[in-house]
C-alpha positions, -999 to 999 in steps of 0.1 A, spaced: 66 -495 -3 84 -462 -14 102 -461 -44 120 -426 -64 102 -405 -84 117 -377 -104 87 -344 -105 89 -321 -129 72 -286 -115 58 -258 -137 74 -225 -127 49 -206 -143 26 -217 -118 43 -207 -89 27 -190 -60 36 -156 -57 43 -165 -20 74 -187 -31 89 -161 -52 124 -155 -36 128 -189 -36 115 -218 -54 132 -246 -36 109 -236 -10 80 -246 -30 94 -280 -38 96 -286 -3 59 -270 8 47 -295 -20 66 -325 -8 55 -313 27 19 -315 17 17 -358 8 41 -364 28 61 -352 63 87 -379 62 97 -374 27 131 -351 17 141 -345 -14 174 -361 -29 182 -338 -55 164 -301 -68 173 -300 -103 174 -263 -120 188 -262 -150 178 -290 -172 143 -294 -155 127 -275 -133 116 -297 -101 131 -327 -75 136 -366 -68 122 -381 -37 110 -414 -25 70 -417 -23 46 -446 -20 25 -449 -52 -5 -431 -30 15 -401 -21 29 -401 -56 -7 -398 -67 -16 -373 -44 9 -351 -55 5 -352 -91 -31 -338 -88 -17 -303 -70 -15 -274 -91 20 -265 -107 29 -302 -108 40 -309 -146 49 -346 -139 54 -373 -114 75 -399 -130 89 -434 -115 129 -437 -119 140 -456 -145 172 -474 -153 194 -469 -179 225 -485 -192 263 -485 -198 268 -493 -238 296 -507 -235 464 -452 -300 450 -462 -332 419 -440 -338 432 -408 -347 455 -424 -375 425 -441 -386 404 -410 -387 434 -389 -402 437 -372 -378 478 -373 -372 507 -366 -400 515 -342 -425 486 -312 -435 460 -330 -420 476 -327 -384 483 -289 -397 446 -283 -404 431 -288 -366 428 -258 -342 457 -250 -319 459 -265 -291 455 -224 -266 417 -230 -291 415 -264 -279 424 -259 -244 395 -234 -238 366 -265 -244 355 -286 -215 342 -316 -224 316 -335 -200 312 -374 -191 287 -384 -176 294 -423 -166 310 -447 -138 333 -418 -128 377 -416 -129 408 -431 -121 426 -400 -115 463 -409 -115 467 -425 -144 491 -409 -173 460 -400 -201 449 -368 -174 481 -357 -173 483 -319 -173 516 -309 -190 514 -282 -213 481 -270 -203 476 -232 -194 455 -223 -166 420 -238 -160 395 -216 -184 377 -189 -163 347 -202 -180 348 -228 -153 323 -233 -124 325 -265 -114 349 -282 -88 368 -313 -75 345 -330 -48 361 -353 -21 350 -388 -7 368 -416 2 409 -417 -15 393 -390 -39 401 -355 -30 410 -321 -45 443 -327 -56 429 -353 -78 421 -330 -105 444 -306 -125 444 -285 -155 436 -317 -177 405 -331 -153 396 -300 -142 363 -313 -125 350 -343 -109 316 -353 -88 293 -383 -80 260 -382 -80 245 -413 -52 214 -403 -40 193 -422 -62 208 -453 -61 213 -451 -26 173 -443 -22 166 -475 -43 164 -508 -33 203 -513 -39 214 -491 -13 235 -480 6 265 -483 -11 290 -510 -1 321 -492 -3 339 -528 -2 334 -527 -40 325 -494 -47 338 -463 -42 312 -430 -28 335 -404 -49 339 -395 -79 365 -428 -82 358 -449 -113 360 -489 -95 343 -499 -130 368 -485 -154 338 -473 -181 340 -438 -173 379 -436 -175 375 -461 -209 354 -430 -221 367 -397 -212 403 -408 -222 390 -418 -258 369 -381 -259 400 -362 -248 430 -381 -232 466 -368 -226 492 -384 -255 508 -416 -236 540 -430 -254 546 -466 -254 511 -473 -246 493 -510 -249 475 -538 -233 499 -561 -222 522 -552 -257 485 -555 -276 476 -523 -301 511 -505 -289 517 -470 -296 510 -434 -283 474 -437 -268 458 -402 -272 422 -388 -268 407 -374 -303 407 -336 -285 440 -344 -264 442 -305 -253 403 -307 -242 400 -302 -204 376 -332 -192 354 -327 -163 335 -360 -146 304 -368 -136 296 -399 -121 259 -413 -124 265 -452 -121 270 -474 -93 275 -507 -100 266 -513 -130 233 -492 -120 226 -461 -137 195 -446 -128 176 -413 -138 175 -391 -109 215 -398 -106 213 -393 -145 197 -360 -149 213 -345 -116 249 -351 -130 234 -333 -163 217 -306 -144 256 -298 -125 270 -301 -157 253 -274 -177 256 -252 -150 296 -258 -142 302 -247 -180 311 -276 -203 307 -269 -237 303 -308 -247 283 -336 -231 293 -374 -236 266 -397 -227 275 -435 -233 240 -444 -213 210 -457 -232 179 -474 -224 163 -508 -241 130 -493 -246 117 -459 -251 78 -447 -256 82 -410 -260 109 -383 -255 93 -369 -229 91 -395 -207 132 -401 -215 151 -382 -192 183 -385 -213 166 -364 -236 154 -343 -210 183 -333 -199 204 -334 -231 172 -306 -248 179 -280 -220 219 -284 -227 215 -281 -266 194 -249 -256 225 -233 -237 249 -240 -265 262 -275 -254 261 -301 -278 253 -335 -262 259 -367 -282 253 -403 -270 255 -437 -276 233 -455 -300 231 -485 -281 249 -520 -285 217 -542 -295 224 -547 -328 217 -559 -350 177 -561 -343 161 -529 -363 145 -504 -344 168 -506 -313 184 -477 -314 186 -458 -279 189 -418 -275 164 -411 -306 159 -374 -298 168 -350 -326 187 -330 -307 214 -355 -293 239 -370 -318 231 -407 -322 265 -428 -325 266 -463 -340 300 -481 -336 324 -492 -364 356 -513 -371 388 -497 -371 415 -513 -398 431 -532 -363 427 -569 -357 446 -595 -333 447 -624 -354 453 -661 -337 449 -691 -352 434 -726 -342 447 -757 -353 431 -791 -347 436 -830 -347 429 -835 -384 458 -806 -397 428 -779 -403 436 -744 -387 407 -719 -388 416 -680 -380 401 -658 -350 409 -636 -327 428 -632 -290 443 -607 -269 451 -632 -243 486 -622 -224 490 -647 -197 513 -678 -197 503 -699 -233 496 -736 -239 516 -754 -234 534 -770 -270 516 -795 -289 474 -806 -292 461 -805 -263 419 -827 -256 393 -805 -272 354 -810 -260 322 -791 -267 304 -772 -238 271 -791 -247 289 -826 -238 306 -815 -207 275 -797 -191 250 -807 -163 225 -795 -189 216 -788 -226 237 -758 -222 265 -750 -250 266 -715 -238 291 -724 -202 266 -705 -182 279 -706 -145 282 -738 -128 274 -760 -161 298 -779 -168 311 -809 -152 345 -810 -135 355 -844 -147 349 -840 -187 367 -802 -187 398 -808 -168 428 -807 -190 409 -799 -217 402 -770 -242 363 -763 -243 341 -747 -270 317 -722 -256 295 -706 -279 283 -673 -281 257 -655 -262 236 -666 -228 258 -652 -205 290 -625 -207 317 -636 -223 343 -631 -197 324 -649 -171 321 -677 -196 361 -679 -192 353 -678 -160 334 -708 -161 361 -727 -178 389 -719 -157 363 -732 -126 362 -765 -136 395 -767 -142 395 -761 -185 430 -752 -196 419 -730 -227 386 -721 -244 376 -714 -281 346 -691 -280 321 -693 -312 301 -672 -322 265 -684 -336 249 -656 -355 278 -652 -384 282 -618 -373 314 -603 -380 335 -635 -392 364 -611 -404 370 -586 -374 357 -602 -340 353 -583 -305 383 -594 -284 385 -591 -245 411 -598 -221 405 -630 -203 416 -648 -173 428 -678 -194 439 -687 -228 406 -679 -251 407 -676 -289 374 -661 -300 362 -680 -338 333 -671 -363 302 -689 -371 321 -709 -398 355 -715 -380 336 -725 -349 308 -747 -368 340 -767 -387 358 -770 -354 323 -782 -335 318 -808 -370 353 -821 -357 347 -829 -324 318 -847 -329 331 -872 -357 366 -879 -341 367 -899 -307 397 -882 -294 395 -847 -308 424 -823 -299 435 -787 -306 460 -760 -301 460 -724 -311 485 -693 -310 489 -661 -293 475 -628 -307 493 -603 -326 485 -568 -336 475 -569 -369 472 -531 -389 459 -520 -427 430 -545 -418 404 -538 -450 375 -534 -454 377 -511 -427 355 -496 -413 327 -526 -410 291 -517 -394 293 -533 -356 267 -563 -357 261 -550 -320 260 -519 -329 221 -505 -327 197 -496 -357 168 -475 -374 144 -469 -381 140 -450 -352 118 -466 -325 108 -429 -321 98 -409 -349 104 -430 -384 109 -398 -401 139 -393 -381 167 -409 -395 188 -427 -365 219 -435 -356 231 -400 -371 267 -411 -374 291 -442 -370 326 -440 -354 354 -464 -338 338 -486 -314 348 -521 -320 385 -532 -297 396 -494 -284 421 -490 -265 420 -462 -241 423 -456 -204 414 -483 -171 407 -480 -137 431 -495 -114 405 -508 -93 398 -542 -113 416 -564 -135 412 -556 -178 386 -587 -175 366 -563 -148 361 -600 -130 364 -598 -94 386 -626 -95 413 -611 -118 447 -599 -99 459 -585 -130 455 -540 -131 465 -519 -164 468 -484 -177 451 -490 -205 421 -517 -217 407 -527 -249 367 -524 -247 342 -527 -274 306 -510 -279 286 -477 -290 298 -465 -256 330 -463 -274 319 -448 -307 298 -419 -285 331 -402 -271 350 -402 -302 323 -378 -317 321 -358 -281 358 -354 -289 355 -345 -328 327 -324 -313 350 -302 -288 378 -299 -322 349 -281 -341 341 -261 -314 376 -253 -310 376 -241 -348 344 -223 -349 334 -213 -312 306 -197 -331 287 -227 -345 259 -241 -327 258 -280 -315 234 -282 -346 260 -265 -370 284 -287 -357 264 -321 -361 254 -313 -393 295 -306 -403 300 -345 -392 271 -357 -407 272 -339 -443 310 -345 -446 310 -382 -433 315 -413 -459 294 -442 -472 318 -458 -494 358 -472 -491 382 -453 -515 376 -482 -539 337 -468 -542 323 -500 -530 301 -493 -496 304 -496 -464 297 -537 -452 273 -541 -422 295 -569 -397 262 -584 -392 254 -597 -428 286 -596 -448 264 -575 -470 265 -534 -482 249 -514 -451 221 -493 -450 217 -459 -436 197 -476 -409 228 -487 -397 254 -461 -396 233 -430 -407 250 -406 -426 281 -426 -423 313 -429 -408 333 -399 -393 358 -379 -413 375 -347 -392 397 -333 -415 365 -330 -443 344 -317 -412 363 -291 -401 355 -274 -433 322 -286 -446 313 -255 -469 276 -258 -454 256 -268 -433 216 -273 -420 217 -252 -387 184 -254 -364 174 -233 -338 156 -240 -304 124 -230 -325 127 -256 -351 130 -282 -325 97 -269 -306 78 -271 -337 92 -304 -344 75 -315 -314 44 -300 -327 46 -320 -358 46 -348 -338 15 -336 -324 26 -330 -289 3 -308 -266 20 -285 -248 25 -299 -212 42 -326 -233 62 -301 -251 68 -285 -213 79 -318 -197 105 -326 -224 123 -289 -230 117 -270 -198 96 -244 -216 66 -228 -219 57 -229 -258 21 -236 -274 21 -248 -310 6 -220 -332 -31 -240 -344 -28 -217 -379 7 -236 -392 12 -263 -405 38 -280 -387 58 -308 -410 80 -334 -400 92 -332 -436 106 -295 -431 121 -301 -401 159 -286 -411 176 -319 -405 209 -333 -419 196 -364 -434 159 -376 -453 140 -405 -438 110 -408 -462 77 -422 -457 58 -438 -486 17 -442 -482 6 -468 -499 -30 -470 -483 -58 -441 -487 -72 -421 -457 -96 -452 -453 -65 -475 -445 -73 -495 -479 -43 -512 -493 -53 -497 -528 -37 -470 -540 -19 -476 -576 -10 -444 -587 21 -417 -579 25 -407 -549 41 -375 -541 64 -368 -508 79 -330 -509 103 -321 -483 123 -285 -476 157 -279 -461 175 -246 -459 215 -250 -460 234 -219 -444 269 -209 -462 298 -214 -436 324 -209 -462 333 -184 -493 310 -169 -513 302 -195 -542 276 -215 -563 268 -251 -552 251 -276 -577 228 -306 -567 235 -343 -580 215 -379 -566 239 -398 -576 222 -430 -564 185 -428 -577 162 -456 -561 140 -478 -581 112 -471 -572 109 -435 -559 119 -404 -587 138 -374 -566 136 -342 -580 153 -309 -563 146 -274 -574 166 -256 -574 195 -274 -584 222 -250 -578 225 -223 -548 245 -194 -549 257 -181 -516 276 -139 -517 284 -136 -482 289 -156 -447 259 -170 -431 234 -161 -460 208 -192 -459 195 -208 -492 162 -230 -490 157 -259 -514 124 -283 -518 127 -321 -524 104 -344 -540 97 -376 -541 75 -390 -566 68 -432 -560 57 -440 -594 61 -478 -592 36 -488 -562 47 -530 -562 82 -523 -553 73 -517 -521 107 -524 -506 130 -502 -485 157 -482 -506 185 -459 -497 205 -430 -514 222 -398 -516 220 -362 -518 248 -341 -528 257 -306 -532 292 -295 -545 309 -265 -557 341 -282 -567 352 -283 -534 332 -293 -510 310 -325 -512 276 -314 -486 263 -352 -485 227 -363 -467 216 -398 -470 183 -407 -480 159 -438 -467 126 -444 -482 102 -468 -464 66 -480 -473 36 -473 -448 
């Protein structure tokens, strides 16, 4: 049986023979395992190499010829799936004054690579946009009801990318469901590269839900498309080709809201592939951090290199309240538009007494006809999606459901969707009370209202519990996710191919949708991303992660920090990094911690890479120099993730005395001449940090200062994980790293 492989070919190691034209090679070393074998894509600027379809022999056989790097199987990735700008402070008074014009603006291109477009509705409209930049290379491709005239001055760009999906086991593509274009029949893609850079829309809303102007964060960004997932598919050959055609159409920013579950090295990730060879031309790439929160360690897109985005709360919420039999009323959440219930209590029953099964969850076909009819049902939480659960309900003929969550994540601000009946979505608490009730009443019954749009929600923002955390599966000494942003009920734009529910059996079709997920976070920061760029076309994509890192926040104006959803409790570093997003502070962040493709090669070294590891992941041909001493520690990074030994080189739990930890950063001076001091202001327990110097004194633009860290654990038994802060200030400006410490 043939199945896709993606292989990677050393150019360096081409024959002399081939040297007019490499595609030529590819093909002589396809031709060579295999006559009946073409290739699906030739990738050239990200990698160097093809996808085809093999049998595991011929794959073999081909990965022992000379000037054959890799031969790796595809692999699937995933989708992670009006208010945010005033929530960033972004819009009103000398804060709107302070962002780059929009002729600055208009010159970026930002790139999505996702489920593809809806075209005609109002967030690509073009008005007021100059000409298309002459940077531009790429173009409008045609299929079926997608052609030319699709794009304008806004989209200035849209392709699809099928091969590999069509190659796999899935294909072809039924076109009944799915469209072979660049058409987005899923509504992702559109969700995403309207929050990165949509057109302003006045009077904007889900079915009169979060009404106002919808705009993109860059709204004068031109947005090009690339489309890489197919039915809920998105594989890597699709993947890195729609990477590879956008580096060499000209974006200037890559949004990636695609992630895997499980990752063993970064070269073997073709996200990060792809996104190394992009940071090495000047694009900056950022992506999702993955929606599996919150389980540590399960952050996707790890790479140092790509901008890791956790999701947060906005200070929105659609409040509806339940009310049951006995006069108690519990608060939740709903965004339900459709015709109410009906006045008065209506028979209330719990999934696990209606169901063919021990189920609670209303997975499909579980519950019984003649115990649901009439009757409002309690689903609870997880097991299946929660819009198919509403499907369930509405099946067996359910008039309403109340869906409870079981993990007490995020009891203040819960995740709405738009459902295909009336659902009112509860907390652990509200929907343990309400389940208590049913089972001591014989006749339990229950009502509950309509939504409304609810603003100056606080504490806002609260860590997503779905939102992905550290350590980093990767490289623990990484600190991951880098940054959190909005990602928790966004409204931005929809497909008009599927109802807001995405079910097939919804009628209903909207401009706009509210989603939730790190796939929403991701294109919020592509967009902050293309603003910066905007304001300093100069800066590299490190410079400019390292401006919305260093200037981000930790705390709420009242000083108290930022609550992870998932506990109730202060979150960590581990789960929103730096911290959450603040433009206005970023577009001026005094310094910053640049790094050049250099740093990140010898990064790899630290990690011990050979070089045709090194080769496979960044497309080049470097060899780590065996007479330096490559350090994970000095690697020029905006944030400190800080390992504590506490066994000798024998592995004996034993040691008892100090243990030092020195690190080195160098900070280069993107603002006026001035002296900067150094503060901790949130000293750990049980590690000392000492800086030297403490203060920096910067004459001129772009002079570089370098500073050493240490960390001294002095107290051995307090061997638990602790967080904190490292400032430097000159009155002005507030240059801000976090700091994790864990125990080996």
């Amino acid at each position: 049986m043939k199945k896709t492989y993606i292989i990677q070919m050393d150019k360096s190691k081409m024959p002399a023979s081939f040297a007019d034209d490499h595609f030529q090679w590819y093909g002589s070393s396809l031709k060579s395992v295999s006559n009946s074998a073409d290739m699906l894509y030739t990738y050239k600027n990200v990698i160097h190499g093809f996808s085809t379809t093999l049998t595991a022999e011929e794959a073999g056989l081909l990965e022992k010829q000379s000037g054959i790097l890799s031969v790796m199987p595809e692999l699937r990735y995933e989708l992670h799936t009006t208010r945010t700008p005033q929530f960033l402070g972004m819009l009103g008074g000398i804060n709107e004054a302070v962002f780059p014009a929009s002729e600055k603006l208009s010159k970026v291109i930002i790139g999505v690579v996702d489920t593809g477009v809806w075209p005609e509705i109002k967030s690509y409209d073009d008005k007021g946009l100059g000409p298309v930049p002459r940077s531009w290379r790429g173009q409008c491709e045609e299929g079926k009801n997608f052609n030319s005239s699709s794009c304008n001055r806004k989209l200035i760009g849209a392709r699809f990318f099928p091969k590999g999906f069509e190659a796999s086991i899935l294909g072809p593509i039924d076109e009944k469901v799915e469209s072979r274009s660049p058409r987005d029949v899923d509504g992702h893609g559109t969700h995403a590269s309207t929050i990165a850079a949509g057109s302003a829309v006045p009077g904007a809303s889900l079915f009169g839900y979060a009404s106002g102007t919808a705009r993109g964060i860059a709204t004068q960004a031109r947005v090009a498309t690339y489309k890489a997932c197919w039915s809920g598919w998105c594989l890597s050959s699709d993947i890195l080709a729609a990477m590879d055609k956008a580096v060499e159409d000209g974006v200037h920013i890559l949004s990636v809201s695609i992630g895997r579950s499980q990752y063993e090295d970064l070269y073997t990730d073709f996200i990060a592939i792809g996104a190394f060879s992009a940071m090495a031309k000047g694009v900056f790439v950022s992506c999702s951090a993955g929606s599996r929160g919150p389980e540590a360690d399960s952050t996707s897109n790890n790479a140092p290199w790509i901008t890791t985005v956790g999701a947060g709360t906005l200070d929105r919420d659609f409040p509806a309240y339940v009310s049951l039999g006995n006069g108690k009323k519990y608060r939740g959440a709903s965004i339900y538009s459709g015709t109410p219930l009906s006045s008065g209590l209506h028979p209330l029953v719990y999934a696990r007494t209606a169901s063919n099964s021990t189920s609670d969850q209303c997975a499909p076909d579980s519950l019984i006809p003649e115990k649901v009819v009439g009757k409002i049902v309690v689903c609870d939480q997880g097991g299946t999606n929660r819009l198919d659960k509403s499907m369930v309900v509405k099946k067996a003929g359910g008039m309403g459901m109340i869906l409870a969550d079981i993990e007490g994540y995020d009891e203040e601000q819960l995740v709405v969707d738009s459902y295909v009946l009336p659902v009112v979505v509860v907390g652990q608490k509200a929907g343990d009370a309400i389940k208590r009730y049913i089972a001591s009443h014989d006749n339990p019954k229950a009502t509950f209202s309509a939504g409304k749009t609810e603003l100056g929600v606080e504490p806002s923002p609260v860590v997503a519990a779905f939102s992905s955390r550290g350590p980093n599966p990767i490289c623990v000494e990484l600190l991951k996710p880098d940054l959190l942003a909005p990602g928790v009920n966004i409204l931005a734009g929809w497909t008009g191919a599927v109802g807001p529910s995405g079910l097939a059996e919804d009628t209903r079709r909207v401009s706009f949708n509210i989603l939730s997920g790190t796939s929403m976070s991701c294109p919020h920061v592509s967009g902050l991303a293309a603003v910066l760029k905007a304001a300093h076309p100069e800066w590299s994509p490190a410079a400019i992660k390292s401006a919305l890192m260093t200037t981000s926040y930790a705390t709420y104006k009242n000083g108290k920090p930022i609550e992870d959803g998932a506990t109730g409790k202060p979150a960590t570093p581990y789960d929103y990094g730096a911290g959450h997003v603040n433009p206005v502070a970023a577009l001026d962040p005094g310094l910053v911690y640049d790094l050049t493709v250099e740093d990140y090669l010898g990064f790899l070294c630290a990690l011990h890479y050979p070089t045709e590891d090194i080769k496979k992941a960044t497309h080049m041909d470097f060899t780590c120099d065996s007479n330096k001493n490559y350090r994970v520690e000095d690697f020029n990074y905006p944030s400190f993730s800080v390992g504590i030994f506490t066994a000798d080189s024998g592995g004996n739990n034993n040691i008892t005395g100090p243990t030092t930890v020195k690190y080195t950063r160098t900070l280069t001076n993107v603002g006026t001449p001035t002296t900067y001091k150094v503060s901790v202001p949130t000293q750990t327990p049980s590690v000392k940090i000492l800086v030297e110097p403490k203060s920096l004194s910067f004459t001129r633009p772009y002079e570089k200062k370098t500073y050493t860290v240490t960390f001294v654990a002095s107290n051995m038994t307090s061997r638990t994980n602790s967080f904190g802060r490292l400032e430097w200030s000159d009155g002005k400006h507030i240059v801000s790293s976090p700091i994790a410490i864990f125990w080996y």
